[in-house]
C-alpha positions in Angstrom: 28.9 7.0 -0.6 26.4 7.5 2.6 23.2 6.3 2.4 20.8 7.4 5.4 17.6 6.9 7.1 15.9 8.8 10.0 12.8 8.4 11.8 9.2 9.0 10.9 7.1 10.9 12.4 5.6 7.8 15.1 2.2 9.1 14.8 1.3 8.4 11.4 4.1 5.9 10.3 5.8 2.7 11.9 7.5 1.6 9.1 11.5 1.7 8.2 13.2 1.7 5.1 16.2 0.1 6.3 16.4 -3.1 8.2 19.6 -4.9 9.8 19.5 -7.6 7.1 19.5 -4.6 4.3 21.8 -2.3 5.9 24.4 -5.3 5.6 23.3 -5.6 1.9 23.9 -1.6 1.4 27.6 -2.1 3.0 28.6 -5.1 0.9 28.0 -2.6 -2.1 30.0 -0.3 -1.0 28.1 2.1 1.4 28.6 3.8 4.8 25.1 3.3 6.8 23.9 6.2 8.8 20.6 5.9 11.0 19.3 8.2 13.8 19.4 6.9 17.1 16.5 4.2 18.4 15.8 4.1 14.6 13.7 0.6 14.6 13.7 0.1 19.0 9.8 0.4 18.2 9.7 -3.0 16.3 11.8 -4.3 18.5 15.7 -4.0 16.7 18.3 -2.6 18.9 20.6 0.2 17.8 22.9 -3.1 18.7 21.6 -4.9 16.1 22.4 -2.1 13.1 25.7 -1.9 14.5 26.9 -5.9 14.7 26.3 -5.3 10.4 28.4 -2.1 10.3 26.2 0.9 10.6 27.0 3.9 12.3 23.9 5.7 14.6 24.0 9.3 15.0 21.7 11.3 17.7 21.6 14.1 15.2 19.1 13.8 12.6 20.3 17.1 11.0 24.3 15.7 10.5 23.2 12.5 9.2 21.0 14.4 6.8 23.7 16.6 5.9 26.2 14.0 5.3 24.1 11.8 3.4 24.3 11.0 -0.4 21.6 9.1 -0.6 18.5 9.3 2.1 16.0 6.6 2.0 12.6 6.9 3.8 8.9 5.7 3.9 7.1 9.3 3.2 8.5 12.8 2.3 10.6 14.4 4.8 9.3 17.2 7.5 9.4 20.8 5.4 12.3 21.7 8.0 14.2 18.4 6.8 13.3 19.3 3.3 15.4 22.7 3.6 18.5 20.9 4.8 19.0 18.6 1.7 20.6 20.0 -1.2 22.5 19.6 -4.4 22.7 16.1 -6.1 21.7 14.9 -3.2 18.9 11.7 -3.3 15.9 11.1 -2.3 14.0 7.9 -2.6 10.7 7.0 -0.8 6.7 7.2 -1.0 6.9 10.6 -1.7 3.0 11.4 -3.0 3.7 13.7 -6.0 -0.3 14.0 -6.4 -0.6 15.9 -3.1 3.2 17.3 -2.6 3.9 19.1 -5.6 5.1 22.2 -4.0 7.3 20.5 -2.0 8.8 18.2 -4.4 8.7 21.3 -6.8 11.3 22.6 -3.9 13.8 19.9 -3.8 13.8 19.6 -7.9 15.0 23.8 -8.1 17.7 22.8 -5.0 18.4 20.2 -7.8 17.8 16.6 -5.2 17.0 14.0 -7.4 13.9 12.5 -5.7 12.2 9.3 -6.8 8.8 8.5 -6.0 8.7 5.2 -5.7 4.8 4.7 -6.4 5.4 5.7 -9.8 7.2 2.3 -11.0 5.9 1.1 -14.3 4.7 -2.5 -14.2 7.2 -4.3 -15.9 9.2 -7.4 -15.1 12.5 -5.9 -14.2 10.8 -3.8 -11.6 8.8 -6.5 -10.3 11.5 -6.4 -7.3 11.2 -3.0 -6.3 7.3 -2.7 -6.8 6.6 -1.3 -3.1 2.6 -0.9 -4.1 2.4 -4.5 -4.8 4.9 -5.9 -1.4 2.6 -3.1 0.4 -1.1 -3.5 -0.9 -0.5 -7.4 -0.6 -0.3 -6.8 3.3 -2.7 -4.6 3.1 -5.9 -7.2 1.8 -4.9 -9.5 4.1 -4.7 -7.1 7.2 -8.0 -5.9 5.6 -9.6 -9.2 5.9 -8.4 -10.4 9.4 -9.3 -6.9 11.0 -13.2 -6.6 8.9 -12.9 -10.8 10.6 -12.2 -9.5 14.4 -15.4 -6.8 14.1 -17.5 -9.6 12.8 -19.8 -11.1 15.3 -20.2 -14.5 13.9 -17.9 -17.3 13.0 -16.5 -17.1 9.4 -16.5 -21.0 8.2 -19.2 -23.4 8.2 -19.5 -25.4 10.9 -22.0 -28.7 11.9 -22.9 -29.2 15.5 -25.3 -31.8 16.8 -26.5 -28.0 17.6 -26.8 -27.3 14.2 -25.2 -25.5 11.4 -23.7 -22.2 11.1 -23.2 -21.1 8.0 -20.5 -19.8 6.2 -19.8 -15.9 6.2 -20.1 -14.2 2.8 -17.2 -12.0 1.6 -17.7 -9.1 -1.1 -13.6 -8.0 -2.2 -15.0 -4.3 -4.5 -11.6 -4.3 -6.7 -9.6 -7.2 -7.2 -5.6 -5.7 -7.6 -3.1 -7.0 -5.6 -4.7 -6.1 -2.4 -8.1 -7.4 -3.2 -6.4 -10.4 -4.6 -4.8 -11.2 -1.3 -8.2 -10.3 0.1 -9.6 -13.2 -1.2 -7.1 -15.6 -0.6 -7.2 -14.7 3.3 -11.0 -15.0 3.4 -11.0 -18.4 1.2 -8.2 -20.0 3.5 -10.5 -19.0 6.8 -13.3 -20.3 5.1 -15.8 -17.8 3.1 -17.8 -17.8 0.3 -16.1 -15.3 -1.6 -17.4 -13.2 -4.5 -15.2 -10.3 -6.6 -15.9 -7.5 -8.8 -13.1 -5.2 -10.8 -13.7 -3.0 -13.6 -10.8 -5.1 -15.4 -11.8 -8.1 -16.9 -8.3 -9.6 -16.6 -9.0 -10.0 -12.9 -11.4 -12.4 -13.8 -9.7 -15.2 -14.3 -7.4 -14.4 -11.3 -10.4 -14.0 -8.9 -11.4 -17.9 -9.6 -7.7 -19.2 -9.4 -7.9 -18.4 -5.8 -12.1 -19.8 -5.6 -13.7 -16.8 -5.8 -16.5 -16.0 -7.6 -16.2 -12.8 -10.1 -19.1 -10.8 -10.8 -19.7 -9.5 -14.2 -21.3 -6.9 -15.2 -23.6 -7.1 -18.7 -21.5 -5.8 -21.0 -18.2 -5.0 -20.0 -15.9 -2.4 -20.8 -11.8 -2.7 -20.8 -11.4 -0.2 -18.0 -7.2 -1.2 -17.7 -5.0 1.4 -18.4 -1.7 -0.1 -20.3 0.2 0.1 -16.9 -2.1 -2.2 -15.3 -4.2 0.1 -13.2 -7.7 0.3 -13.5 -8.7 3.7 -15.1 -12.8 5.8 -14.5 -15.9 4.1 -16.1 -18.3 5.3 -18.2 -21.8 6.5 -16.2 -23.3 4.1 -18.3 -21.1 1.3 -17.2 -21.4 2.8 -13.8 -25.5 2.4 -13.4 -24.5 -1.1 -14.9 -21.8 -2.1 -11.6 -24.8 -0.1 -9.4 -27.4 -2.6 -9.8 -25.5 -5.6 -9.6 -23.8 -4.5 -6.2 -27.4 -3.6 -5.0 -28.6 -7.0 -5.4 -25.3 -9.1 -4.5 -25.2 -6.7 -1.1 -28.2 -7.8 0.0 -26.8 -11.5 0.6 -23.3 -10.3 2.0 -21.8 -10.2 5.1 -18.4 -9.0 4.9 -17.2 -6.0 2.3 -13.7 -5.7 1.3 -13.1 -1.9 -0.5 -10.1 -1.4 -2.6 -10.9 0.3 -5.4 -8.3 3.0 -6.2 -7.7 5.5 -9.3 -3.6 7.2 -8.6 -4.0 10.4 -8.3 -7.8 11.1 -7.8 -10.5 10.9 -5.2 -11.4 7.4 -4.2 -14.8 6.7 -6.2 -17.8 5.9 -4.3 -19.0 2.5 -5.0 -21.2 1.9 -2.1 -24.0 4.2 -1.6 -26.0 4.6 0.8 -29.5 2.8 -0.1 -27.0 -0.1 -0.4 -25.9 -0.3 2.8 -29.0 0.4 4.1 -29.9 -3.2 2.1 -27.5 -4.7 3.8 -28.0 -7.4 7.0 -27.9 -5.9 9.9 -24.4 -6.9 11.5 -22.3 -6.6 8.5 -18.9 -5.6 8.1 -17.0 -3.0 5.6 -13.8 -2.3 5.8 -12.4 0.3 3.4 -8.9 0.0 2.1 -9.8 3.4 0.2 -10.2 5.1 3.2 -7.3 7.9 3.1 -8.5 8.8 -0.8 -11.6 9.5 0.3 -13.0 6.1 0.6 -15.3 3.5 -1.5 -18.2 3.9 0.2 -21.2 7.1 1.0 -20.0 7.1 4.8 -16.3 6.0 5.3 -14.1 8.0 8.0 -11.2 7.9 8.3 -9.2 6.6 11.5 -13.3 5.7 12.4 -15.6 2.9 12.7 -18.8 4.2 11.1 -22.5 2.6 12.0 -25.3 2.4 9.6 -28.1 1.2 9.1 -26.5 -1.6 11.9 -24.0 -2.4 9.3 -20.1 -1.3 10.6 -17.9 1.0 7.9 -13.9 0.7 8.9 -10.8 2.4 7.6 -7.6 3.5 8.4 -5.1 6.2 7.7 -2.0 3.7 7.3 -3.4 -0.1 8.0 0.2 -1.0 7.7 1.2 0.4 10.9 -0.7 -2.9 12.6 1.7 -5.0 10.3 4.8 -3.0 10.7 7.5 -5.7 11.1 6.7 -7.0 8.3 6.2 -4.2 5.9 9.3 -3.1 6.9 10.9 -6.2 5.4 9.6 -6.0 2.4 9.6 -2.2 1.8 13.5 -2.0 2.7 14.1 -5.1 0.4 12.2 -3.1 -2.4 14.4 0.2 -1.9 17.3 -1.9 -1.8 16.9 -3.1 -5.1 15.6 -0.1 -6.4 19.1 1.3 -5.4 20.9 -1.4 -6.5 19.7 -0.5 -10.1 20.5 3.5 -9.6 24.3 2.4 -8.2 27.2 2.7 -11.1 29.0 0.0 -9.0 32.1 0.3 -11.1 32.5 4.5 -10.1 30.9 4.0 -7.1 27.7 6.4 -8.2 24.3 7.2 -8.3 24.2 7.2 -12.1 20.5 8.6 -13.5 20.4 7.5 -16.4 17.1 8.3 -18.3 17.3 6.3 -20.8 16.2 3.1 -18.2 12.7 3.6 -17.6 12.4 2.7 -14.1 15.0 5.7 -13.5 12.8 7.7 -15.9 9.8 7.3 -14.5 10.1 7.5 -10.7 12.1 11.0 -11.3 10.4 13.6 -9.7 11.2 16.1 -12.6 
């Protein structure tokens, strides 16, 4: 059994789905390790490095693709890439299915079993291949220190014989595993920290970490039964509206992380808000590449208006890439782990497990 990686595309993705440490793991299960030449130089690990474990690097992407049984990667493949894989073949990565379905609809008629890997359900025996949650948790805190370097005044309170400075104000808009971490970084650095999620679970998560969670008059359960948070009603809506109006007014930094899979960001902060808000404050929004949480967010752009500054990226990960790595390859390891008949020496879909079930592009 091969299992292969190649390179993203450098422009829009650092990451790797194999690193030395789990390319070692991969061969003490039985597998051959193929990676394209120079395959993590960019983070620093030699082509040296893979090889000291056991892995062979090839210059041609197209052999190693051919010869693989089972290709692991961050995104989907290039559509070129896509037309070289074929029969039982497998797939595993971030593969989108909201916004690749022709392409994925491609690879299931060539008969590739492709597995999403965003589509894990939330349950305990996943818990160790849940690449949203090793990813997003990254993510807040990149959030934070980034929103932190664009601020121009000092975060904790401090007491001269000058004076005092007083401590920055944090908003987190979404409190999942990103805005979680979110709060955590901007407590630890020293903010005032306030929260708001349409899932009143988060509540009492929110003030284990010393934030403060902002409710809205009576709340609806907007949790879907897999954890995610699912639309509101307009009425519920008007309700969020006012209170974020007023809290805006006092805050200085904005985390965004509010999320739906599979739909357009929703806009939480319009514009007469921001136009509340102090001159000098910060947004950044981790909604960005959906469309964003707030009236003016571009992507890949820091925004001013009204004096207040509106970031996002198209992948904040690529600032954190060593790191992600890590934890994405240890995810996809494990996630292989549970797809390997190690007796046969096999992938072995079986569809009666429901982490096999689910990630199935079908």
């Amino acid at each position: 059994m091969r299992i292969c990686s190649i390179l993203e595309n450098q422009n829009i993705e650092k990451r790797i789905a194999v690193t030395p440490e789990i390319a070692k793991k991969y061969i003490s299960l039985g597998f051959e390790v193929l990676l394209s030449e120079n395959y993590g130089v960019h983070l620093g690990i030699t082509d040296a490095e893979y090889k000291n474990v056991g892995s062979k690097i090839l210059k041609d992407e197209k052999k190693i693709l051919n010869e693989a049984d089972v290709i692991v990667q961050l995104g989907l493949l290039s559509n070129e890439n896509i037309s070289l894989l074929k029969q039982d073949q497998t797939l595993i990565g971030i593969l989108n299915p909201y916004d690749n379905k022709s392409d994925l609809d491609k690879l299931v008629q060539n008969k590739v079993n492709a597995f999403s890997l965003e589509l894990l359900p939330r349950i305990t025996r996943a818990q160790s291949m849940d690449i949203l949650s090793s990813q997003a948790n990254l993510a807040g805190y990149k959030a934070v220190i980034e929103s932190f370097a664009n601020f121009e005044k000092a975060i904790p309170m401090m007491m001269t014989a000058a004076g005092t400075v007083p401590a920055a104000k944090v908003l987190v808009v979404g409190a999942g595993v990103a805005g979680l971490q979110a709060i955590a970084t901007a407590k630890r650095m020293g903010a005032i920290v306030f929260a708001t999620d349409v899932r009143m679970a988060s509540k009492e998560q929110v003030e284990s970490l010393g934030g403060k969670f902002l409710t809205v008059e009576g709340e609806e359960n907007l949790e879907t039964e897999g954890g995610y948070a699912k639309e509101a009603s307009e009425d519920f809506k008007k309700k969020q509206e006012d209170l974020l109006s007023e809290t805006l007014k006092k805050i200085d930094i904005v985390i965004c992380t509010a999320l739906i899979p599979g739909k357009k960001a929703p806009i939480i902060i319009k514009e007469n808000m921001i136009n509340n808000m102090q001159r000098g404050s910060v947004i950044y929004d981790l909604a960005a590449v959906q469309g964003g949480n707030t009236a003016f967010t571009e992507v890949d752009k820091v925004v001013e208006k009204f004096g207040v500054k509106i970031m996002g990226e198209t992948n904040i990960l690529n600032k954190l890439p060593v790191s992600a790595s890590s934890l994405y390859a240890k995810n996809v390891f494990n996630f292989v782990s549970n797809l390997l008949d190690k007796e046969n020496n096999k992938i072995n879909i079986n569809l009666e497990d429901e982490i096999i079930e689910k990630t199935l592009i079908k």
